[in-house]
VEXDREN-2710 file (C-alpha; in Angstrom, 1 decimal):
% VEXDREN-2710
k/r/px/py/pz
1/UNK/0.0/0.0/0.0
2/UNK/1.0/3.6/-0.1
3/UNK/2.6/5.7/2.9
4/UNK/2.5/9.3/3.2
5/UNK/6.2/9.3/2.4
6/UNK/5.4/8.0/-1.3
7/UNK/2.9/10.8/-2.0
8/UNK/5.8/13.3/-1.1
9/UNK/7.7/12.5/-3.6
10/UNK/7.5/14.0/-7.4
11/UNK/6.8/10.0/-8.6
12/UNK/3.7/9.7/-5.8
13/UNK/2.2/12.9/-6.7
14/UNK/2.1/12.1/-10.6
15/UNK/0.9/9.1/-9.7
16/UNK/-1.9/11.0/-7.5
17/UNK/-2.7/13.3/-10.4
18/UNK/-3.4/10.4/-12.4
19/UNK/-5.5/8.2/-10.2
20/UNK/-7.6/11.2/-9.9
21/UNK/-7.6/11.9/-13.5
22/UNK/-8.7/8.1/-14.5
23/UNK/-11.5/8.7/-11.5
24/UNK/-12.9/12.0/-12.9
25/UNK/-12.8/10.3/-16.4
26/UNK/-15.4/7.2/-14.9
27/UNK/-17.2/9.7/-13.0
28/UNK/-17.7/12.2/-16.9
29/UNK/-18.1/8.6/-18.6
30/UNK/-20.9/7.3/-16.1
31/UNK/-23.3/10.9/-16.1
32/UNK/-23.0/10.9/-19.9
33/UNK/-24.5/7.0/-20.1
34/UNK/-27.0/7.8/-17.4
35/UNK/-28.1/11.1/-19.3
36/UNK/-28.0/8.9/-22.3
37/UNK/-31.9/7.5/-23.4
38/UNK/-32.1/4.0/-23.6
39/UNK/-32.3/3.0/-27.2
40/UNK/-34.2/-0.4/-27.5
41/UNK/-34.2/-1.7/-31.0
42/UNK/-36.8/-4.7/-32.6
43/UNK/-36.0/-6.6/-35.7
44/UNK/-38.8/-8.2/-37.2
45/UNK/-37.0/-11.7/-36.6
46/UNK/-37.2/-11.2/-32.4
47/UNK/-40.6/-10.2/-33.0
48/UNK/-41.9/-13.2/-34.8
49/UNK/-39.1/-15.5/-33.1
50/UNK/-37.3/-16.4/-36.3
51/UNK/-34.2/-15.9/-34.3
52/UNK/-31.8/-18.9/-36.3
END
């Protein structure tokens, strides 16, 4: 795990930066697909069950 001492260093706060870049990234990617409508899509084979 990580110590205090690590995240004083120039190599544990780059590597801060980027765990909380890759977190704001999930957090931008997540509102966008909840924002998102659900598109639901029905061929003419699912409806009629000709699904081979």
């Amino acid at each position: 795990m990580y110590t205090a001492s690590f995240f004083s260093t120039k190599l544990g706060r780059a590597a801060l930066a980027s765990i909380l870049a890759m977190a704001a990234m999930n957090c931008l990617a997540l509102t966008q697909q909840l924002q998102a409508a659900p598109h639901v899509f029905a061929s003419s084979a699912a409806i009629t069950g000709e699904l081979a």
